[in-house]
C-alpha positions in Angstrom: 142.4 71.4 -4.6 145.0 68.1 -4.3 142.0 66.0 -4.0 141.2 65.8 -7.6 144.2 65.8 -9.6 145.2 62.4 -6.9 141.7 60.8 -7.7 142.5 61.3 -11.3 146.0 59.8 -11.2 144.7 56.8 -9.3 141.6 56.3 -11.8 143.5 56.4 -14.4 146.2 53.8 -12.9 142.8 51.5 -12.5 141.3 51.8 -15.5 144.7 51.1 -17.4 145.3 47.6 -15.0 142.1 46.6 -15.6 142.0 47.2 -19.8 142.4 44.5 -21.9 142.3 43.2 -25.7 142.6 40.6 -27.7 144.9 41.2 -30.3 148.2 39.8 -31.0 150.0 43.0 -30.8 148.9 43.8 -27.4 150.1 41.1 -25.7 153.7 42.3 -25.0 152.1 45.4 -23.7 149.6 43.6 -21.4 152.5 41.5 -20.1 154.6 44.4 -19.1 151.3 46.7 -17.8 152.4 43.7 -14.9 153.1 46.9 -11.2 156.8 47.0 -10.5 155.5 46.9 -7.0 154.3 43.3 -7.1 157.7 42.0 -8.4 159.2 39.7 -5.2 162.8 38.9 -6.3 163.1 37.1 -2.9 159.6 34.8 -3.3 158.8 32.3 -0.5 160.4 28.7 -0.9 158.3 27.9 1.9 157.6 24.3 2.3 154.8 22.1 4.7 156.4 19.1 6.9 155.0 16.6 5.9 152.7 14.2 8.0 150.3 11.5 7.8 146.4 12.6 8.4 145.8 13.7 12.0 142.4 13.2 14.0 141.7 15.0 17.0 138.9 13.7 18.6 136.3 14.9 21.4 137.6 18.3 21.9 135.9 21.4 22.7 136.2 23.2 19.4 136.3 27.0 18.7 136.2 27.1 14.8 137.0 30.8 14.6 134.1 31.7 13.2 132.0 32.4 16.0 131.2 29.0 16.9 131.6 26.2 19.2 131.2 22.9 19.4 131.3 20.3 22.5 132.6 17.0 22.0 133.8 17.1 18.3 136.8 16.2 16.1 139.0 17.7 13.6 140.7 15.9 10.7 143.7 17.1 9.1 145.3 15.9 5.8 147.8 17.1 3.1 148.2 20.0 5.0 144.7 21.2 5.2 141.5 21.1 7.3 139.1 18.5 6.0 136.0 18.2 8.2 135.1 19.6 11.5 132.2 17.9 13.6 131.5 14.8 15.4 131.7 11.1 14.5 134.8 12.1 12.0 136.3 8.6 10.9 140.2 8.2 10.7 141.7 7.4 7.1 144.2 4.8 7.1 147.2 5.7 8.8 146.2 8.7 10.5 147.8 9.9 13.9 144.9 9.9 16.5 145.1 12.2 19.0 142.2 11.9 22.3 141.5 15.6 23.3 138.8 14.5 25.5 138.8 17.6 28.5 141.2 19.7 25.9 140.0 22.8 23.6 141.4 23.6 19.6 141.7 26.7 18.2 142.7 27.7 15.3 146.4 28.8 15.3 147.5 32.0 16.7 148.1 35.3 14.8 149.7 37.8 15.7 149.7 40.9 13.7 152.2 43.1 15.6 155.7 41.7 16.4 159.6 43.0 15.8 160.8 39.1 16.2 163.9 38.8 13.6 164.6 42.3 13.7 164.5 43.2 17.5 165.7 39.7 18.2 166.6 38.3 21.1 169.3 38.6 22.8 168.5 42.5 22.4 171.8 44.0 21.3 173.0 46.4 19.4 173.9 44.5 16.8 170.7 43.1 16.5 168.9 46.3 16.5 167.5 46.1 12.5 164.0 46.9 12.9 164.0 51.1 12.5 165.9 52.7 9.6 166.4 55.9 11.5 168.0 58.2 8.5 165.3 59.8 7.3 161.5 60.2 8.2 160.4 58.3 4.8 161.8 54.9 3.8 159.0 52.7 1.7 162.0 51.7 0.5 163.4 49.5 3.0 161.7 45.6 3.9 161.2 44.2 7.0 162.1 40.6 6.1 166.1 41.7 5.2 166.6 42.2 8.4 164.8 39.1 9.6 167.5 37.1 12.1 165.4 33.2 11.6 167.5 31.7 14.5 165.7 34.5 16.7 164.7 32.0 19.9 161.6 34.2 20.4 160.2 32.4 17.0 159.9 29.1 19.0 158.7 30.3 22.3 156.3 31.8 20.4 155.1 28.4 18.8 154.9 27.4 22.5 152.3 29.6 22.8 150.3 28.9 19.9 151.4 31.1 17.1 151.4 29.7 14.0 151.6 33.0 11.6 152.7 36.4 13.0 153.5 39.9 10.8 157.1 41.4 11.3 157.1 44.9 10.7 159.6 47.5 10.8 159.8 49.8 13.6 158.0 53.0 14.3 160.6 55.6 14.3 159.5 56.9 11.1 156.3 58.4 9.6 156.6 55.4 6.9 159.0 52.9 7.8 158.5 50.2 5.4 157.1 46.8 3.9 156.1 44.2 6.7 156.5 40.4 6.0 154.2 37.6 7.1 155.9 34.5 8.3 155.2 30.9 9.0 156.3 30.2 12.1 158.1 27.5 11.4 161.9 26.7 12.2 164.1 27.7 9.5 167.9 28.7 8.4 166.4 31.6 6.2 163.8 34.1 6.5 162.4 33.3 3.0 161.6 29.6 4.0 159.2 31.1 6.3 157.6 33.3 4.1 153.8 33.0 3.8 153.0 32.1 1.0 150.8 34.4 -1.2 150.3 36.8 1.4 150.4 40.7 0.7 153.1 42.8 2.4 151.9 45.3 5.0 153.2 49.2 5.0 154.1 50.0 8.6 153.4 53.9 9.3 153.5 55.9 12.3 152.1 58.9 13.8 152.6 61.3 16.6 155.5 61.0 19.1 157.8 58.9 17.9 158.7 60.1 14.2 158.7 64.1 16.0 161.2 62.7 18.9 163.6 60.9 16.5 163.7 63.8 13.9 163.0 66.8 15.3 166.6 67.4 15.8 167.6 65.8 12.6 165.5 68.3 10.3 162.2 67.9 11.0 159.5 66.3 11.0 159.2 68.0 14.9 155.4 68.6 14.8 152.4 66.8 14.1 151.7 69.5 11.2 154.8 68.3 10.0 154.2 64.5 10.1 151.1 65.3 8.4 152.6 67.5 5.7 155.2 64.6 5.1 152.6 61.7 4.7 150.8 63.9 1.9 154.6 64.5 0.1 155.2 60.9 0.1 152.0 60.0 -1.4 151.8 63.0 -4.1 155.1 61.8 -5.3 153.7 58.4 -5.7 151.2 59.4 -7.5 153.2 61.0 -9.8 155.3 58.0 -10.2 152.3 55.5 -10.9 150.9 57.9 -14.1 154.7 58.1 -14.7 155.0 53.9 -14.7 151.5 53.8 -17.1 153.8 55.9 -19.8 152.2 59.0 -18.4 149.6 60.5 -21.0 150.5 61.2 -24.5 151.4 58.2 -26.4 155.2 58.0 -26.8 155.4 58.9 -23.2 158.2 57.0 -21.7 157.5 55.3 -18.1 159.4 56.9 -15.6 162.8 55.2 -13.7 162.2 52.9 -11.1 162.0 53.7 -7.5 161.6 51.5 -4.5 160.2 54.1 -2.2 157.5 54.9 -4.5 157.1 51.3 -5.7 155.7 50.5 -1.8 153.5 53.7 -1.8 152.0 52.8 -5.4 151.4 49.6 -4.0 149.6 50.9 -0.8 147.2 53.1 -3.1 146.6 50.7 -5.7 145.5 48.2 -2.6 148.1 45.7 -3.2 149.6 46.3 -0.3 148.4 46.4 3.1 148.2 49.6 5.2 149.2 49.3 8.8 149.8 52.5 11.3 151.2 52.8 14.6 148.5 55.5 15.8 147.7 56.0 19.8 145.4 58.9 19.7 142.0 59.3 18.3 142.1 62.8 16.8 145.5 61.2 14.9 143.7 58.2 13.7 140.5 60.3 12.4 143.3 62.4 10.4 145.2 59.0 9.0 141.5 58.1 8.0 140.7 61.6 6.2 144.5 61.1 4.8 143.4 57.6 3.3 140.1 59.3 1.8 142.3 61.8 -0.2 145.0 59.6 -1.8 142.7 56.5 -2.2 144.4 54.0 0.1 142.8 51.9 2.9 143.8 51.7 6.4 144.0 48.0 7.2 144.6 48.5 11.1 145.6 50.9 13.2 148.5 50.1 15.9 148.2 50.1 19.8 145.2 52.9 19.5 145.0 53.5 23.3 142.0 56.0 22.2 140.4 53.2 19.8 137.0 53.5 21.9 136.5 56.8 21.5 135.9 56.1 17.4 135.1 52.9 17.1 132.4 53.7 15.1 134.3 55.6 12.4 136.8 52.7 12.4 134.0 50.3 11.7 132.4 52.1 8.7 135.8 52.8 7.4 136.6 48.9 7.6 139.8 49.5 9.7 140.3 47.0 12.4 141.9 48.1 16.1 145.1 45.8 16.7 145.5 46.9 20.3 147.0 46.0 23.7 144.8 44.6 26.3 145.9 47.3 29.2 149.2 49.0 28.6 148.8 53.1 28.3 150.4 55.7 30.1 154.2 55.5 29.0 153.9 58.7 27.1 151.6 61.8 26.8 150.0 60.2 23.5 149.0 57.2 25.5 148.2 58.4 28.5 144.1 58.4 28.4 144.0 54.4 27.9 141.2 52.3 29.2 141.1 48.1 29.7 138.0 48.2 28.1 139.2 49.5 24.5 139.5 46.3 22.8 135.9 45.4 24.0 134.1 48.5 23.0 135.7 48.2 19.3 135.3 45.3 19.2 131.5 45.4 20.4 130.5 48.5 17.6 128.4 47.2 15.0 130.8 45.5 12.2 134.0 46.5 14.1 137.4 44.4 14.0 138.6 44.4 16.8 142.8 42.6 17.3 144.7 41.7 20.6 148.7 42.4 19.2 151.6 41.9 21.0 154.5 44.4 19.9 156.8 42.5 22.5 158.9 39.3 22.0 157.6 38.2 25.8 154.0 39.0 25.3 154.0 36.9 21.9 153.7 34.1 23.6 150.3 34.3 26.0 148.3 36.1 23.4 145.8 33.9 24.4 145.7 35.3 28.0 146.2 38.8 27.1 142.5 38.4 25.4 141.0 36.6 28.6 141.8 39.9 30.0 139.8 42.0 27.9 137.3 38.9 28.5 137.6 40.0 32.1 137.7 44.0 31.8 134.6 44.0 29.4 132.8 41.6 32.2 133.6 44.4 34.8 131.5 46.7 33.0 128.4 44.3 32.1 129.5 43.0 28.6 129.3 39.4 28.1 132.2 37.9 26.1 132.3 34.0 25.0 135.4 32.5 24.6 134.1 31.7 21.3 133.9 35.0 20.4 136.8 36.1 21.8 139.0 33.9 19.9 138.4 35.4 16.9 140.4 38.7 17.8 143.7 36.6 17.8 142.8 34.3 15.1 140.4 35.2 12.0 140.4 38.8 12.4 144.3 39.5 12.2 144.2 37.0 9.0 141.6 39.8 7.6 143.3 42.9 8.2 146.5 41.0 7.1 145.4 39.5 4.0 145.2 35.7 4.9 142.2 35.2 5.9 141.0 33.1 3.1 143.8 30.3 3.8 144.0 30.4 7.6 142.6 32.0 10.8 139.7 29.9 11.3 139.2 26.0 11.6 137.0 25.1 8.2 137.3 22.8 5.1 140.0 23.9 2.8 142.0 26.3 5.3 145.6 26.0 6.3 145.8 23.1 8.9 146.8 25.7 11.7 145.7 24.9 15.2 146.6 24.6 18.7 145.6 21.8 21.2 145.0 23.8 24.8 145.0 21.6 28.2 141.3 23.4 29.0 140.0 27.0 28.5 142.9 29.1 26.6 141.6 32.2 28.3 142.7 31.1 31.7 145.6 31.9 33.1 146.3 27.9 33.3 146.2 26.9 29.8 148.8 25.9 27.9 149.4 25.2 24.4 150.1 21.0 24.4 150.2 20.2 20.9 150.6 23.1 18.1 150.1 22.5 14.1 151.4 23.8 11.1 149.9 22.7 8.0 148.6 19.5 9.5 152.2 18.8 11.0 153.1 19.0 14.7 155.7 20.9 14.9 155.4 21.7 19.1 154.3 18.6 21.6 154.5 20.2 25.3 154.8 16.4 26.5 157.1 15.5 23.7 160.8 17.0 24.0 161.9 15.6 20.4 159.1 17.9 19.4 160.4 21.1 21.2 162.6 22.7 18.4 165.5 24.9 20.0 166.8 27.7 17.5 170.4 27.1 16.6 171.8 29.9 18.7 170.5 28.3 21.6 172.2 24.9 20.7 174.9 24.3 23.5 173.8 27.2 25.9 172.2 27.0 29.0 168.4 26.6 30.2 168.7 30.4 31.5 166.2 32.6 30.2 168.0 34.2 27.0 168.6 38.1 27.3 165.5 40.2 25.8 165.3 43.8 24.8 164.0 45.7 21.9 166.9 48.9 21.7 163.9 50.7 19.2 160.8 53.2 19.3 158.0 51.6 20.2 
């Protein structure tokens, strides 16, 4: 059976990471035991604006974390979050900000989003988010094809997002490495880069990599998609012995290969796994895939069917980034309900994620989880907005790998939050102030504090054009 000789391949890769010694004559060895898949030759040069302290004072607070508070404050400083609570005393030169009536969130994440390489206006020559010439590319990043003047960035920080996750298209069965962005304005892609997060591994499954290639070769069934996901991953396999200078002693590591440098990556857990997956009888096979090459699924995509195993996606650890209501577009999502993010979300330990995939919907994430708020209420389940927030803030930074430095309001995370005019899952709040790393970067009042992307510079206030040109 396959099952074995894989297990064996990836214990062994463990094993020889994890082995150490202390004598001199190892250490050139140790040094270069360092994965060719964690190598970034384009790092992040991202840097915080700076700002004095900021207090925000008597504000409804939703931490994140499952709590709320009435009447409390929040002090930023050097970038971070240093106290959340009441009485909170300003230090000297701190900006004080009255949010009596307002909420604060944390800042908004959105997992799922093609800004930078579907950007706006939607062109042809802007169409850099699927590498449609051949049903594998690992090889291929998101983030070079990341456009940072994109205006959707900053209508985006109008609506409260403060970190999103670009990924590639879903035209293939394994379309590449995602990159996690600060949304921050910025003249390159790599000054937005968030720092020491993991990449994500956009896959897909069912329609769309069988429409694109089924003239082109194949895949043209779902056997076929299948039987390509288990090729990639045997190969990489067989390339991550190879890099450990396979078994005898003199054995040489292999050559380098990018494609199998992402999938070594996915398997050894240093990279995380994300896949485009509407139907639940796919998503059980992705999850029985995962079992036999030793990955884990980080979240499944759009899952219109999510509800139907919530509970396996809960003991497997996989979250559900889904839509709040849109199915029916294809066969694969035809049997949607509103209440999928809701019953995910309400299975014991499940992660349940409100996503975007759309440059327009980006910016009212907020609203798109009041409806599930609404929906789930229709069929007696309770939600609190402090609950709710946490499916567009602390559990998107999980299943993306951030969650220790931002996604929820406490001492020693990321100074990411939003200042709402009342309830953010109405469909009158707006996002007044929003921070990023302590700094306001948007003021809804505050026009200086509106940043405009420079392709906008000069044109008119008509809406720019939008369109995505790819698979979705």
């Amino acid at each position: 059976m396959l099952l074995k000789p894989i297990v064996a391949v990836i214990a062994t890769v463990l094993i020889a990471g994890c082995a150490s010694s202390a004598t001199k004559s190892d250490a050139p060895a140790a040094a270069s035991a360092r994965p060719s898949w964690l190598d970034d030759p384009y790092p992040s040069t991202y840097q915080r604006v700076q700002s004095p302290p900021v207090l925000i004072t008597g504000a409804t607070v939703l931490t994140g974390t499952g709590t709320r508070l009435e009447n409390a404050d929040v002090l930023l400083q050097d970038g971070k979050v240093v106290a959340v609570g009441t009485g909170l005393q300003a230090p000297a030169g701190a900006t004080r900000v009255d949010a009596q009536g307002k909420w604060v969130t944390p800042g908004i994440i959105d997992i799922h989003s093609h800004l930078g390489v579907y950007p706006s206006p939607g062109m042809s020559a802007h169409s850099d988010g699927n590498e449609m010439t051949g049903p594998v590319t690992p090889n291929v990043w998101a983030e070079h094809s990341i456009w940072p003047q994109d205006p959707g960035f900053l209508t985006a920080l109008a609506g409260g997002i403060t970190s999103l996750q670009v990924l590639p298209g879903s035209a293939n069965l394994i379309g590449g490495r995602g990159a996690t962005l600060k949304n921050v304005p910025s003249t390159t892609y790599q000054s937005m880069k968030f720092p020491g997060a993991p990449w994500g591994l956009k896959m897909a499954c069912g329609e769309n990599p069988k429409r694109v290639y089924g003239q082109k070769g194949g895949p043209a069934t779902r056997m076929a998609n299948v039987a390509g996901y288990r090729a990639a991953f045997i190969e990489a396999a067989d390339y991550m012995k190879k890099q450990k200078g396979g078994e005898g002693k003199d054995a040489e590591p292999g050559k380098r290969d990018l494609k199998n440098d992402t999938l070594a990556g996915a398997i050894n857990g240093d990279i995380r796994v994300h896949i485009h997956c509407y139907r639940a009888d796919e998503m059980a096979t992705m999850l029985d895939l995962a079992k036999e090459f030793g990955f884990k699924i980080s979240a499944f995509h759009h899952g219109v069917e999510a509800y139907k195993i919530a509970d396996k996606l809960a003991a497997a650890g996989t979250c559900g980034a889904l839509w709040a209501d849109w199915w029916g577009f294809k066969m694969e999502a035809f049997d949607g309900i509103q209440e999928n993010i809701a019953l995910v979300d309400r299975a014991p330990n499940g992660c349940a994620i409100v996503h975007s995939d759309s440059e327009e919907g980006i910016q009212r994430l907020n609203q798109e989880a009041a409806k599930v708020i609404a929906n789930a209420h229709r069929i007696g389940i309770d939600i609190t907005p402090e609950h709710a927030i946490v499916w567009i803030t602390q559990n998107p930074a999980k299943a993306m790998g951030i969650d220790g430095m931002t996604g929820t309001l406490e001492p020693g995370k990321m100074g990411d939050l939003v200042v709402w005019n009342g309830n953010p899952f109405t469909v009158y709040a707006h996002a007044e102030q929003v921070y990023v790393d302590g700094a306001r970067l948007y003021d809804r009042n505050d026009p200086s504090r509106q940043p405009k992307s420079d392709f906008m510079l000069g044109q008119d206030d008509s809406p720019a054009q939008s369109g995505r040109g790819g698979v979705r």
